[in-house]
PDBQT receptor file of N, H, CA, C and O in Angstrom, charges set to zero:
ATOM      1  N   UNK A   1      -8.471   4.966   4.903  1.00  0.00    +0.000 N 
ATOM      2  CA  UNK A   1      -7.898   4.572   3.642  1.00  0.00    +0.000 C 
ATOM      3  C   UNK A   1      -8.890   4.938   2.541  1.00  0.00    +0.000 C 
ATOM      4  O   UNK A   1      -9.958   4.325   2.556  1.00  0.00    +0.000 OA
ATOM      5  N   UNK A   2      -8.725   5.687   1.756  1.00  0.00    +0.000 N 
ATOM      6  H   UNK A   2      -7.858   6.184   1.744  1.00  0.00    +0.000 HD
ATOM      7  CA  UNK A   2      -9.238   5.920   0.501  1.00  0.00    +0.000 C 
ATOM      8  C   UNK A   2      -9.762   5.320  -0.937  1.00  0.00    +0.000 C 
ATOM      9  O   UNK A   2     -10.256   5.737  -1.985  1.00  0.00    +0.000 OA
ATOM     10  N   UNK A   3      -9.337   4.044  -0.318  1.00  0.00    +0.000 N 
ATOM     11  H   UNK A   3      -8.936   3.705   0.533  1.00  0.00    +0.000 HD
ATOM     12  CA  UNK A   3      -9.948   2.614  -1.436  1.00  0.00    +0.000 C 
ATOM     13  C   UNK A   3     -10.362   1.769  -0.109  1.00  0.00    +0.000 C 
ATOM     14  O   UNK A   3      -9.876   1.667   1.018  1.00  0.00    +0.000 OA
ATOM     15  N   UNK A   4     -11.825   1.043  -0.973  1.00  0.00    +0.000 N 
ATOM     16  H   UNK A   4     -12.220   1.126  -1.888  1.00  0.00    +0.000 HD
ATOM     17  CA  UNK A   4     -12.313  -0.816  -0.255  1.00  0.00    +0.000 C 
ATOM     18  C   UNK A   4     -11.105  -1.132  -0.379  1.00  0.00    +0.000 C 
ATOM     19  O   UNK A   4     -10.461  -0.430   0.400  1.00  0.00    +0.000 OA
ATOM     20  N   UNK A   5     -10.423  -1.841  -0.964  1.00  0.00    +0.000 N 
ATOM     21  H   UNK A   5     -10.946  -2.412  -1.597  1.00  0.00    +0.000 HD
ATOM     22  CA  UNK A   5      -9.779  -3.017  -1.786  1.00  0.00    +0.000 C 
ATOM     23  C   UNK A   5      -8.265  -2.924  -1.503  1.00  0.00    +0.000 C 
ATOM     24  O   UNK A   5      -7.659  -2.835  -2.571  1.00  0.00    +0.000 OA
ATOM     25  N   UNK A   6      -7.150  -2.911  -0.039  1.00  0.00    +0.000 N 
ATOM     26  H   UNK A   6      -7.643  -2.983   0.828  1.00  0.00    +0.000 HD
ATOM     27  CA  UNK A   6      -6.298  -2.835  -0.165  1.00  0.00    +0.000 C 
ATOM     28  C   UNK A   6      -5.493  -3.850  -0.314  1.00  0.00    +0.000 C 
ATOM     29  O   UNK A   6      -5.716  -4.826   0.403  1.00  0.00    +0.000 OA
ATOM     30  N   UNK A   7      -4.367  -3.907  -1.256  1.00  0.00    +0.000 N 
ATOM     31  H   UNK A   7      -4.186  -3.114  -1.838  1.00  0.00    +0.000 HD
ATOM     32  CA  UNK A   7      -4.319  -5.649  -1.684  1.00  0.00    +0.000 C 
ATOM     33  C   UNK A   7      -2.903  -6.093  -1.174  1.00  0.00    +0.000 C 
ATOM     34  O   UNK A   7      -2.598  -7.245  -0.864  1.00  0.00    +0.000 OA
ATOM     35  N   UNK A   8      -2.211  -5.153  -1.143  1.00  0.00    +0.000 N 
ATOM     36  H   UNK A   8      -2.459  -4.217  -1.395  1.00  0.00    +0.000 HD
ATOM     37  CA  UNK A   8      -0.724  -5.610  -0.670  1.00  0.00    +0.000 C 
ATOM     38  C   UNK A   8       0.453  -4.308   0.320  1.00  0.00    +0.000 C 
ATOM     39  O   UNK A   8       0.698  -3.138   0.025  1.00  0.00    +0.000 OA
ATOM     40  N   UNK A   9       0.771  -4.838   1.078  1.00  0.00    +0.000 N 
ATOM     41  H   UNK A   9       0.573  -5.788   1.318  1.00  0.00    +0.000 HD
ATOM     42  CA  UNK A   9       1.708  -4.018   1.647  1.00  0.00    +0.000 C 
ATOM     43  C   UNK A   9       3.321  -3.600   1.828  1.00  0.00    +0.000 C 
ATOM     44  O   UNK A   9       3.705  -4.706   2.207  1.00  0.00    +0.000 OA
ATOM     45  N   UNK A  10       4.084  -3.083   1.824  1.00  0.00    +0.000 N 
ATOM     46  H   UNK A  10       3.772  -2.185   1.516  1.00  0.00    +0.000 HD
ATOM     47  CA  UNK A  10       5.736  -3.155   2.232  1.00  0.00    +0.000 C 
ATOM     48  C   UNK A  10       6.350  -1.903   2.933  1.00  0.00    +0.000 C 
ATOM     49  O   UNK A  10       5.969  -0.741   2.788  1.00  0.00    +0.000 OA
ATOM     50  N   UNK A  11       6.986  -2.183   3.423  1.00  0.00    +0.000 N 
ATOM     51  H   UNK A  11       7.295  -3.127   3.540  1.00  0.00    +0.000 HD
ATOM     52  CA  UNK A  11       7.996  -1.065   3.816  1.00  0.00    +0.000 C 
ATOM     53  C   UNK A  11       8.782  -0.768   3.285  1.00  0.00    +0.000 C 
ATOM     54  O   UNK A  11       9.391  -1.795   2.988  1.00  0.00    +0.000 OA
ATOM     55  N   UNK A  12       9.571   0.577   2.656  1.00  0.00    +0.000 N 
ATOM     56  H   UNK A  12       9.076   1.412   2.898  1.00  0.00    +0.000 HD
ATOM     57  CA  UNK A  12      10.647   1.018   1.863  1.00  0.00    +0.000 C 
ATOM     58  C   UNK A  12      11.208   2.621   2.854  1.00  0.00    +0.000 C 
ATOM     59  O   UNK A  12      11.237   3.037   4.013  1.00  0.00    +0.000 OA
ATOM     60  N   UNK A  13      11.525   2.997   1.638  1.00  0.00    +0.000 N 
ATOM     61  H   UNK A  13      11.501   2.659   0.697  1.00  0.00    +0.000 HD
ATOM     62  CA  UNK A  13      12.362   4.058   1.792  1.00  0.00    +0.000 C 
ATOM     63  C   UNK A  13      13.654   4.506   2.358  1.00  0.00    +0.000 C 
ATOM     64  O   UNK A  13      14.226   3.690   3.081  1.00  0.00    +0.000 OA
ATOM     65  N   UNK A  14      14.125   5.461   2.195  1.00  0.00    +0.000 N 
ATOM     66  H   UNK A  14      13.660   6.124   1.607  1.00  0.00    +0.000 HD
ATOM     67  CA  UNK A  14      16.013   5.449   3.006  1.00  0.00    +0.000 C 
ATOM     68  C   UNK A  14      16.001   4.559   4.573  1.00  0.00    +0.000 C 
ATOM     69  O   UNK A  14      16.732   3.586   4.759  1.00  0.00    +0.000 OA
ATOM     70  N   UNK A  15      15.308   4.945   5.325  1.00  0.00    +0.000 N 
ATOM     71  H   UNK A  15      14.715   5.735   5.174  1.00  0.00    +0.000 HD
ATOM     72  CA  UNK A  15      14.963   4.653   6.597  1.00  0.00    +0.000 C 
ATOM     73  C   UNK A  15      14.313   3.387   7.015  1.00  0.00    +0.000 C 
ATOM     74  O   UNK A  15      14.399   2.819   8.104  1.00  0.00    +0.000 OA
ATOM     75  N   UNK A  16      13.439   2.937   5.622  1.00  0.00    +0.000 N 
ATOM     76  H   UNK A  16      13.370   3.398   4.738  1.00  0.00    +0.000 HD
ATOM     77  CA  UNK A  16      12.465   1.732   5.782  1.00  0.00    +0.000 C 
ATOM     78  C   UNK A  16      10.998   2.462   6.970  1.00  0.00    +0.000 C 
ATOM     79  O   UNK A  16      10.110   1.771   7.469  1.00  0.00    +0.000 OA
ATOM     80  N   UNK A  17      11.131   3.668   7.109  1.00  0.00    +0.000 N 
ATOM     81  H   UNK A  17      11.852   4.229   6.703  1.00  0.00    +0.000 HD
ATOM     82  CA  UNK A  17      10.027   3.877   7.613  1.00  0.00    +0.000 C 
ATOM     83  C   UNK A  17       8.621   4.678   6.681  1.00  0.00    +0.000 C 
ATOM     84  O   UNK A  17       7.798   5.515   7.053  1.00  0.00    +0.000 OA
ATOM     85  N   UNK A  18       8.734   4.274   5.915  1.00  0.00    +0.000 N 
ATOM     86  H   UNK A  18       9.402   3.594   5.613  1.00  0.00    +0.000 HD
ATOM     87  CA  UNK A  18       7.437   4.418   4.833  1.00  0.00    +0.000 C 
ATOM     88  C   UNK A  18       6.596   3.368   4.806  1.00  0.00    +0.000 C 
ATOM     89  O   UNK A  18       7.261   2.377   5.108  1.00  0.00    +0.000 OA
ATOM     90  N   UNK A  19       5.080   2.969   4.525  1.00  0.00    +0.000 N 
ATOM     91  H   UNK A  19       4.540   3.774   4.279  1.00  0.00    +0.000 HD
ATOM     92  CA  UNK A  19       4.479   1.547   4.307  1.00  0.00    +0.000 C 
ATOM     93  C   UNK A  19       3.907   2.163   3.212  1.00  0.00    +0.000 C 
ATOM     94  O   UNK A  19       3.237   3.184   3.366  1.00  0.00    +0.000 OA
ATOM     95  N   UNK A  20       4.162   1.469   1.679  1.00  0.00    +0.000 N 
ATOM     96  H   UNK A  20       4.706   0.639   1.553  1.00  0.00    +0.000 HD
ATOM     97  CA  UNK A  20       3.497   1.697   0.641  1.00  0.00    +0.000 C 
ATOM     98  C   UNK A  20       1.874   0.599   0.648  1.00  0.00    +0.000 C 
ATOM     99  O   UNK A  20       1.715  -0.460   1.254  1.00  0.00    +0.000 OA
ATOM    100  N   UNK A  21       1.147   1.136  -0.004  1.00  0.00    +0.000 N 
ATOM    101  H   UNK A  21       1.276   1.996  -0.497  1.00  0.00    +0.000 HD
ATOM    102  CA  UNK A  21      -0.218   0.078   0.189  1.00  0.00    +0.000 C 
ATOM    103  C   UNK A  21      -0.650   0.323  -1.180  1.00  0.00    +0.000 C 
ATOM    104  O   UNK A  21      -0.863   1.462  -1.595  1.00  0.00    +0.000 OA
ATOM    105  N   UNK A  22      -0.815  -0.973  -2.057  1.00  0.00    +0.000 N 
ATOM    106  H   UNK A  22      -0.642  -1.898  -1.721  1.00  0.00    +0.000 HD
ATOM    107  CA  UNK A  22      -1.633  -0.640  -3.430  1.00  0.00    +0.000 C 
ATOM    108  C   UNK A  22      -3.153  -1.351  -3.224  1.00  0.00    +0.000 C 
ATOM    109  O   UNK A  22      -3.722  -2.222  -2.565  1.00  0.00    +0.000 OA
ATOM    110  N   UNK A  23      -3.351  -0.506  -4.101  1.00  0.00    +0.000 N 
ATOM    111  H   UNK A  23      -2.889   0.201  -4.636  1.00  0.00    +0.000 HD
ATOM    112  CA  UNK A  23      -5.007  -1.352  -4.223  1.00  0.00    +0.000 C 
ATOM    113  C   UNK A  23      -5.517  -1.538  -5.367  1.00  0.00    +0.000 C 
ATOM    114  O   UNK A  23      -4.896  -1.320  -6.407  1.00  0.00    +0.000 OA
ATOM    115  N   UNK A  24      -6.782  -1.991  -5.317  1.00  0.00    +0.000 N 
ATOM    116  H   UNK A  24      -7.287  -2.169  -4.472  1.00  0.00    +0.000 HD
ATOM    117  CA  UNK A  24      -7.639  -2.711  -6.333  1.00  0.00    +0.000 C 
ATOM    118  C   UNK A  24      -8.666  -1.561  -6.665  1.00  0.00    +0.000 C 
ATOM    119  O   UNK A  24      -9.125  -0.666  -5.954  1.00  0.00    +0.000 OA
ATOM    120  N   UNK A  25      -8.882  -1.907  -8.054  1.00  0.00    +0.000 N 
ATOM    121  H   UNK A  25      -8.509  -2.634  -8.631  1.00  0.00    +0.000 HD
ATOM    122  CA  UNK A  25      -9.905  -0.924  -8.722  1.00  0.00    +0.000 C 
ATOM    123  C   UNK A  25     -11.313  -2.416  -9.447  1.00  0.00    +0.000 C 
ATOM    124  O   UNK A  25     -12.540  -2.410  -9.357  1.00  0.00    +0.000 OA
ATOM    125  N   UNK A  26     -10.587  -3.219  -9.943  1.00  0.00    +0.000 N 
ATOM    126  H   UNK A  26      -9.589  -3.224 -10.016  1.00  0.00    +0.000 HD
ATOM    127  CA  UNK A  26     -11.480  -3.914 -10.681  1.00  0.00    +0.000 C 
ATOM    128  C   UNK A  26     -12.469  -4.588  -9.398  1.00  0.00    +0.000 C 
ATOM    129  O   UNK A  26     -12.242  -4.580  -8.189  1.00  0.00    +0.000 OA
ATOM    130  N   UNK A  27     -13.687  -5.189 -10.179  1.00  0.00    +0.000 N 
ATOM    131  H   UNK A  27     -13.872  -5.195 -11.162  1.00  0.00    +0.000 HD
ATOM    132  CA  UNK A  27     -14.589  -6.072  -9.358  1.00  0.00    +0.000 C 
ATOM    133  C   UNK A  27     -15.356  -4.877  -8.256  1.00  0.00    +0.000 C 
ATOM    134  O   UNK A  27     -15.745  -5.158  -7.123  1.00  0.00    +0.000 OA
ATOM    135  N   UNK A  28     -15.450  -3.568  -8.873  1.00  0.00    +0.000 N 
ATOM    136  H   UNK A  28     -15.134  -3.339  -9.794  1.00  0.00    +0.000 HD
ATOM    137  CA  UNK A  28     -15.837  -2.429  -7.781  1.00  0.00    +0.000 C 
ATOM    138  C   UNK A  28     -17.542  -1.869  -8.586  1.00  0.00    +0.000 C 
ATOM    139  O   UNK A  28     -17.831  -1.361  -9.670  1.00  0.00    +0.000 OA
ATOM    140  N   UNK A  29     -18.144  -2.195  -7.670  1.00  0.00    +0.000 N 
ATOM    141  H   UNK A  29     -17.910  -2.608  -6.789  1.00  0.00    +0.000 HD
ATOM    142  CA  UNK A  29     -19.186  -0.916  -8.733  1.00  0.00    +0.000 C 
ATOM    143  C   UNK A  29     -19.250   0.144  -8.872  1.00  0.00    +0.000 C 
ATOM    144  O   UNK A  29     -18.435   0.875  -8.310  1.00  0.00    +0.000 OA
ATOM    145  N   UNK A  30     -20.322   0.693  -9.741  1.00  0.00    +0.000 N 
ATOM    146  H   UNK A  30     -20.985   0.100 -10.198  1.00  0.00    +0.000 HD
ATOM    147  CA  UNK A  30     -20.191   2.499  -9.736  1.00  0.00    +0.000 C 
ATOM    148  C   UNK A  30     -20.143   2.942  -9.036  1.00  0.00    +0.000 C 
ATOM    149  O   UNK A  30     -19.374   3.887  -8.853  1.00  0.00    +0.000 OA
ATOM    150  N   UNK A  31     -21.361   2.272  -7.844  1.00  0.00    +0.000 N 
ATOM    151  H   UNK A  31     -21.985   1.505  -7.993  1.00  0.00    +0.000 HD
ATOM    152  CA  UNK A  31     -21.219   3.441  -6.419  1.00  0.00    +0.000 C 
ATOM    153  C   UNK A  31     -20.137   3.588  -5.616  1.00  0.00    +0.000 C 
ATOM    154  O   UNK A  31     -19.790   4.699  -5.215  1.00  0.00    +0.000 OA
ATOM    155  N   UNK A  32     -19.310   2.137  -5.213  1.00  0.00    +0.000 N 
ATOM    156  H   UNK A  32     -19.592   1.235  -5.539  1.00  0.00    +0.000 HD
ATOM    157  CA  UNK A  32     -18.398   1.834  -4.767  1.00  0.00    +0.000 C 
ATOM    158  C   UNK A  32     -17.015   2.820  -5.331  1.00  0.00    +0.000 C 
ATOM    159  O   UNK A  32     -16.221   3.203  -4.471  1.00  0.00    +0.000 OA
ATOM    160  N   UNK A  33     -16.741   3.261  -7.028  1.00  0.00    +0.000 N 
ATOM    161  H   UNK A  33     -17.386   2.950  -7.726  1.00  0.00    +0.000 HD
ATOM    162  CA  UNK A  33     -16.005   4.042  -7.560  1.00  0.00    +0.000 C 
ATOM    163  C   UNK A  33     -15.853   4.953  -7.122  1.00  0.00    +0.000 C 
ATOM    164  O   UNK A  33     -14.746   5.426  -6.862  1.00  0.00    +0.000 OA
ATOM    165  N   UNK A  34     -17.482   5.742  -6.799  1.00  0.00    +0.000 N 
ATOM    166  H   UNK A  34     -18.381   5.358  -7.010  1.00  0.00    +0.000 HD
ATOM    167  CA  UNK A  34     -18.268   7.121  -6.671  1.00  0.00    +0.000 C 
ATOM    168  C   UNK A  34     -17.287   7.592  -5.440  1.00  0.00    +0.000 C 
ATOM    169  O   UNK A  34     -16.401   8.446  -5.423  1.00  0.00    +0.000 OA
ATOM    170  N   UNK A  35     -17.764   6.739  -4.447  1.00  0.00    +0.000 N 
ATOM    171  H   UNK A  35     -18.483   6.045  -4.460  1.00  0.00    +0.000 HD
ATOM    172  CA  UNK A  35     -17.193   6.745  -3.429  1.00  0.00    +0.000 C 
ATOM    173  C   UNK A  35     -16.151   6.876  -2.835  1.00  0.00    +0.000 C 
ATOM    174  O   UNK A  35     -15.969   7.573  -1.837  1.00  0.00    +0.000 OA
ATOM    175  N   UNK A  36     -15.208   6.074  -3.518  1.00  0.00    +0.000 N 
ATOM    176  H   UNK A  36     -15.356   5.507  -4.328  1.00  0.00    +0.000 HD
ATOM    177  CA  UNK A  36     -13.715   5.840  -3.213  1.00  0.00    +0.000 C 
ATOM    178  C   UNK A  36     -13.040   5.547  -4.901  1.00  0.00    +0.000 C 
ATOM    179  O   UNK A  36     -12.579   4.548  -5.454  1.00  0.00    +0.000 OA
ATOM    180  N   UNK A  37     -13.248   6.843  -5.291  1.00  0.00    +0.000 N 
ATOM    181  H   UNK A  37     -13.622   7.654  -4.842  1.00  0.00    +0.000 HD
ATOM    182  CA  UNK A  37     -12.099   7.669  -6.752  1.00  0.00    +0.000 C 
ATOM    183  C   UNK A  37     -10.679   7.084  -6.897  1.00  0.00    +0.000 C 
ATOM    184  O   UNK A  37     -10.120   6.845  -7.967  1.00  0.00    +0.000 OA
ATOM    185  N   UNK A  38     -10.271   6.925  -5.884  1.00  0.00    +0.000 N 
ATOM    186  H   UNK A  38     -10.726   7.120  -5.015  1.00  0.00    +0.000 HD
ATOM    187  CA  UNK A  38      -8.413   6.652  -5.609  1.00  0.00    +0.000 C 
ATOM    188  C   UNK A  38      -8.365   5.162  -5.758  1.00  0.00    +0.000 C 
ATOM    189  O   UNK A  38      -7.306   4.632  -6.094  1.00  0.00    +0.000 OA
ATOM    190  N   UNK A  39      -9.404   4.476  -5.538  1.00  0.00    +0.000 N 
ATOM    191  H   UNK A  39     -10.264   4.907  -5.265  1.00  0.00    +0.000 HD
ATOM    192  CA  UNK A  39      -9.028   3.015  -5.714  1.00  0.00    +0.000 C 
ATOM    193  C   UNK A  39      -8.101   2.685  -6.959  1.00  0.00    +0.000 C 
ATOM    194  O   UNK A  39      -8.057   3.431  -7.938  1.00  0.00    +0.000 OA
ATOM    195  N   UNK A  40      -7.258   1.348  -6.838  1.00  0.00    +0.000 N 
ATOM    196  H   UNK A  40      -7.294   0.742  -6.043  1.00  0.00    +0.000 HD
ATOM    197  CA  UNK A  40      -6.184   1.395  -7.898  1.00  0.00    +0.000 C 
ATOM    198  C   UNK A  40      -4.880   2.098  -7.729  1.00  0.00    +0.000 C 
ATOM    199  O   UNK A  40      -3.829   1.676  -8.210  1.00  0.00    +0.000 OA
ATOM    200  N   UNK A  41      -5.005   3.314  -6.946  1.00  0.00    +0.000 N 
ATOM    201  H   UNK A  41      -5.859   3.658  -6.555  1.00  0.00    +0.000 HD
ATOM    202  CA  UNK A  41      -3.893   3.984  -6.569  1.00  0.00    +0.000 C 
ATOM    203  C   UNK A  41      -2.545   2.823  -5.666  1.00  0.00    +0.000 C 
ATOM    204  O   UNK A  41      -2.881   1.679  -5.359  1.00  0.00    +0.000 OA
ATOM    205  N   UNK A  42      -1.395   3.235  -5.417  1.00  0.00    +0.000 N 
ATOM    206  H   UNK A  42      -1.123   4.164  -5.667  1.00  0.00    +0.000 HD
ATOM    207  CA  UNK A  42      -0.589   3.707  -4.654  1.00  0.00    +0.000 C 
ATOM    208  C   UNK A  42      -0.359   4.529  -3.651  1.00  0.00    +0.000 C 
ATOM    209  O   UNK A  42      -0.107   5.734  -3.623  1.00  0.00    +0.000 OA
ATOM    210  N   UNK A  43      -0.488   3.661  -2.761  1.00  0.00    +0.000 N 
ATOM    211  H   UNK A  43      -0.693   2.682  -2.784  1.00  0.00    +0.000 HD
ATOM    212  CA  UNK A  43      -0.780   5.141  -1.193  1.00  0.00    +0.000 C 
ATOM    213  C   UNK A  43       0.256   4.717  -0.483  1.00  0.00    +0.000 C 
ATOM    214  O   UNK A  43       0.567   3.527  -0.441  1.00  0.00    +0.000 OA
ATOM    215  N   UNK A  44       1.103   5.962   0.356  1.00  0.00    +0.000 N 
ATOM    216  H   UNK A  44       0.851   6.929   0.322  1.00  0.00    +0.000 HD
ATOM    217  CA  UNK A  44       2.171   5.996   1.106  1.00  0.00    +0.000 C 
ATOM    218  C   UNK A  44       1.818   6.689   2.450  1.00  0.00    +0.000 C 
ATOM    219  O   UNK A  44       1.282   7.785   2.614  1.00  0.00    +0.000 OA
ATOM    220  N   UNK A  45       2.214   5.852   3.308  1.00  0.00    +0.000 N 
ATOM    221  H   UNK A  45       2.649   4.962   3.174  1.00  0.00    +0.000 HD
ATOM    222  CA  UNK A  45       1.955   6.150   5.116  1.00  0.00    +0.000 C 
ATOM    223  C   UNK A  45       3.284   6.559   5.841  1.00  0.00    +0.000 C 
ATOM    224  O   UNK A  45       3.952   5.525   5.820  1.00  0.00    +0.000 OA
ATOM    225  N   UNK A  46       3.993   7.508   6.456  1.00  0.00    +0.000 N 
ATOM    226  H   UNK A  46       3.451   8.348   6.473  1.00  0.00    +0.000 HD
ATOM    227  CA  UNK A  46       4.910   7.281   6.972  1.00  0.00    +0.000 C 
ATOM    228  C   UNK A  46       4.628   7.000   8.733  1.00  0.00    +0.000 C 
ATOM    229  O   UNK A  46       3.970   7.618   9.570  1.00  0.00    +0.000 OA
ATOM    230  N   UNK A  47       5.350   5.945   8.785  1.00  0.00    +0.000 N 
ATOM    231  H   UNK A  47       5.884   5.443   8.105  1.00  0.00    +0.000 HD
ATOM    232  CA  UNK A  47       5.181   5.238   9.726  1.00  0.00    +0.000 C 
ATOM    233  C   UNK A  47       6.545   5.239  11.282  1.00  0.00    +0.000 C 
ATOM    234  O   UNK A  47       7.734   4.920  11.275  1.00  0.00    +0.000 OA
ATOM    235  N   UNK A  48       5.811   5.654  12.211  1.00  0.00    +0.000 N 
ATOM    236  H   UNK A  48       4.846   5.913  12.217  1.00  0.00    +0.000 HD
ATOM    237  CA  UNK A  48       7.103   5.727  13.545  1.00  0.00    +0.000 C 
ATOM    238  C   UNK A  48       8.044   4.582  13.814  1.00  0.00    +0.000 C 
ATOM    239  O   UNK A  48       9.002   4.839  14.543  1.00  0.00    +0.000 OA
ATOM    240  N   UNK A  49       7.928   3.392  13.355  1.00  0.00    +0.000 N 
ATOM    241  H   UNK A  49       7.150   3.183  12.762  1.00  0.00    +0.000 HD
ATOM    242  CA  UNK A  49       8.808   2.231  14.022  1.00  0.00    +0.000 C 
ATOM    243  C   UNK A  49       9.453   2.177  12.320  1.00  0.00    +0.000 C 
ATOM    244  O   UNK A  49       8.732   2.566  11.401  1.00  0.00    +0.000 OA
ATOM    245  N   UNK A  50      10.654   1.733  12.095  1.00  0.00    +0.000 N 
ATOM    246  H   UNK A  50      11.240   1.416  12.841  1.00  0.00    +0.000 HD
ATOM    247  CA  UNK A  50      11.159   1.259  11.354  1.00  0.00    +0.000 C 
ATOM    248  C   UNK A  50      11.620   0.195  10.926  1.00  0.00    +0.000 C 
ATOM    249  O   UNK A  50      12.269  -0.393  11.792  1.00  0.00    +0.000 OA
ATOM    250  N   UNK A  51      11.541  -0.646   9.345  1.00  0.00    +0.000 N 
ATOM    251  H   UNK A  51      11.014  -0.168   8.642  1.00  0.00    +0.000 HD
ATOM    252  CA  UNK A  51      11.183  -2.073   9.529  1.00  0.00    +0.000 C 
ATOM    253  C   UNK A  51      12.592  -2.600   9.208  1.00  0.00    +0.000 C 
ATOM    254  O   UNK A  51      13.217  -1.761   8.560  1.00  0.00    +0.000 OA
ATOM    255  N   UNK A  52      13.098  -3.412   9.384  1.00  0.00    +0.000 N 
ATOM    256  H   UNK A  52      12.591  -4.094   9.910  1.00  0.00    +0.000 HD
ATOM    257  CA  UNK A  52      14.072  -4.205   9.196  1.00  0.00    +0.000 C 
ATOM    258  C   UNK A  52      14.699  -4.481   8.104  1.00  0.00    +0.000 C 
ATOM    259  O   UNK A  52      13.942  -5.048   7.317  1.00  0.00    +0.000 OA
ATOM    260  N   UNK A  53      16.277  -4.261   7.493  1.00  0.00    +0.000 N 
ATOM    261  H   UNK A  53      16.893  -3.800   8.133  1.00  0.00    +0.000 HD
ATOM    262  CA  UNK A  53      16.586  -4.312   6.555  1.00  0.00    +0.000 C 
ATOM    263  C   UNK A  53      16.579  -5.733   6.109  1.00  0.00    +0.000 C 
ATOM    264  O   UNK A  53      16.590  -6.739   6.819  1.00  0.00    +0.000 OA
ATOM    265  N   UNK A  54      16.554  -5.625   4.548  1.00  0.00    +0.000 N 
ATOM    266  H   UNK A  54      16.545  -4.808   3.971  1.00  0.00    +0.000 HD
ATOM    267  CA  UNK A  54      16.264  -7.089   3.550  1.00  0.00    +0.000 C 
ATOM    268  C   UNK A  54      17.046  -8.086   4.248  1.00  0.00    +0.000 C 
ATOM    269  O   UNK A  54      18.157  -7.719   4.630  1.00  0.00    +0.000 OA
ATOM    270  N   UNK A  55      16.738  -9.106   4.457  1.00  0.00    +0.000 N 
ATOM    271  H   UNK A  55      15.836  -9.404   4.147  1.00  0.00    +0.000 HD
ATOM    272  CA  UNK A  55      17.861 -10.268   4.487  1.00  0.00    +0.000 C 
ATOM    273  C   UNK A  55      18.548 -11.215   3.229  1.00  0.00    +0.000 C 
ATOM    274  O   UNK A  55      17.956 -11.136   2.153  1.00  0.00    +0.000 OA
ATOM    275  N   UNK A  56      19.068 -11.599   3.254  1.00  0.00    +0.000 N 
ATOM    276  H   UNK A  56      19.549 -11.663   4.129  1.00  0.00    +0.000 HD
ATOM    277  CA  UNK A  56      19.509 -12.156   2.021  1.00  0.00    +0.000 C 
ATOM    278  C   UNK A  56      20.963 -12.864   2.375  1.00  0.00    +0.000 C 
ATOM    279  O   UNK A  56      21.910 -12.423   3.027  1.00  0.00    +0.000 OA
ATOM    280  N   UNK A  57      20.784 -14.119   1.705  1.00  0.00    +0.000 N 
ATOM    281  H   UNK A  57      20.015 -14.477   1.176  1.00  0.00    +0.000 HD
ATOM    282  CA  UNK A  57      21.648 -15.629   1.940  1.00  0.00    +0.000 C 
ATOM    283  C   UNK A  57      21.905 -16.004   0.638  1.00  0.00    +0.000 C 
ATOM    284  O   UNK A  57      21.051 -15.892  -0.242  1.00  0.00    +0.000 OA
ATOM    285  N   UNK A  58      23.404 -16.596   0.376  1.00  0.00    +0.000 N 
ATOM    286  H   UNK A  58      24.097 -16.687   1.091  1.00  0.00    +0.000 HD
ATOM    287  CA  UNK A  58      23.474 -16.975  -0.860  1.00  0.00    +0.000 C 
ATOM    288  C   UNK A  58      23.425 -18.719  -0.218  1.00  0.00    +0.000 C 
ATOM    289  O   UNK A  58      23.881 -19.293   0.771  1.00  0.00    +0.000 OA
ATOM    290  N   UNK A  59      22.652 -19.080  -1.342  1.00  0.00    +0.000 N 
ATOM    291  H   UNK A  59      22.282 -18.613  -2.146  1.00  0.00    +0.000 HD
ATOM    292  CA  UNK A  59      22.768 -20.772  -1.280  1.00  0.00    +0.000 C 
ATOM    293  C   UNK A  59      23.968 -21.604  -2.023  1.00  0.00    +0.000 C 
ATOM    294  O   UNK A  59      24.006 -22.832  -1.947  1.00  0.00    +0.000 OA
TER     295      UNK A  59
């Protein structure tokens, strides 16, 4: 992974077989920046198992 700091995850796409991952840029030092440029980004994995469509209930 191309950032320290990955902060949250989901599955999307037509298929639900994508895992989007965002991350963190703040609270990083220079070297830490130096290092890993992409932090803050949006990164996309496509992934072999596919995740389960939304559920949803009306109350």
């Amino acid at each position: 992974m191309p950032s320290m700091g990955p902060t949250c995850v989901a599955l999307g796409g037509e298929d639900l077989r994508t895992l989007f991952i965002t991350s963190r840029r703040t609270r990083q030092s220079s070297d830490e920046l130096l290092r890993f440029p992409e932090s803050g980004n949006l990164f996309r994995v496509e992934v072999g198992q596919a995740g389960r469509p939304p559920f949803s209930c009306r109350v």
